[in-house]
C-alpha positions in Angstrom: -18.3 -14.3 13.2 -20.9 -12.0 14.9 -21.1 -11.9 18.4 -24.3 -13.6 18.2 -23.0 -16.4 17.0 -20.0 -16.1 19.5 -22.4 -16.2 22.1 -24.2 -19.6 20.9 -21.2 -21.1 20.6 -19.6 -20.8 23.9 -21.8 -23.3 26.0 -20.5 -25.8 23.8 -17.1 -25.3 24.7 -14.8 -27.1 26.8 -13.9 -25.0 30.6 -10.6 -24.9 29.2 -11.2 -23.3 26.0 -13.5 -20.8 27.7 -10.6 -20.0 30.0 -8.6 -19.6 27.3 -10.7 -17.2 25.5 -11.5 -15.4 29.1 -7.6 -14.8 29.4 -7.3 -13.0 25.8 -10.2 -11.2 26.4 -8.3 -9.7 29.5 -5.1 -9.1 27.8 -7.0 -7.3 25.1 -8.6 -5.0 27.8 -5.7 -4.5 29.9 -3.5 -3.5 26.7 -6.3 -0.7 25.8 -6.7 0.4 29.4 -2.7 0.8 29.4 -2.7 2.9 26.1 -5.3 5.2 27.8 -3.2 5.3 30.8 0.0 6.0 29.3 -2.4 8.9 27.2 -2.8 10.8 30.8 0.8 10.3 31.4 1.9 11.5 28.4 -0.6 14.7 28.9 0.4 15.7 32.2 3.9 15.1 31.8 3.3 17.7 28.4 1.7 20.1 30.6 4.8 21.3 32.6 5.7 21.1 36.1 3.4 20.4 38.9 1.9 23.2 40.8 0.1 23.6 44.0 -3.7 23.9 42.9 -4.9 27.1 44.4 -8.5 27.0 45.8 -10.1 29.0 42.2 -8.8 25.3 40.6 -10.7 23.4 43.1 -13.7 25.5 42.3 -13.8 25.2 38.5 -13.5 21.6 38.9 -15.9 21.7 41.2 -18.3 23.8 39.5 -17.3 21.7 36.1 -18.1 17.9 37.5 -21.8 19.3 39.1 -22.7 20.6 35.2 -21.3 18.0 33.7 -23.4 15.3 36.2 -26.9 17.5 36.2 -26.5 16.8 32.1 -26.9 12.9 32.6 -29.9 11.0 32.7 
């Protein structure tokens, strides 16, 4: 079913079965956002202990984030 049709077809359904649908479509998202969560977790937790970031680190990132914002339309 394309998402064109998806879309025709939910006016035409009950509240119930729209909240239904609204409630997977959650779950769904939640369980991806997790996965990418649990990614960053798994990365830092690879990268070694923590460290104090010394003020060169702050820089970079700095320095990183304005090039990487100046690039977007």
């Amino acid at each position: 079913m394309s998402k064109a049709e998806i879309l025709d077809v939910l006016p035409a359904l009950r509240p119930e079965e729209r909240q239904e649908i609204l409630e997977r479509l959650c779950d769904l998202q939640e369980a991806e956002e997790g996965a990418v969560h649990q990614e960053w977790v798994n990365e830092a937790l690879k990268s070694g202990p923590a460290r104090p970031a010394a003020a060169a680190d702050w820089d970079g990132a700095f320095k990183r984030g304005l090039a990487r914002a100046v690039k977007r339309p």
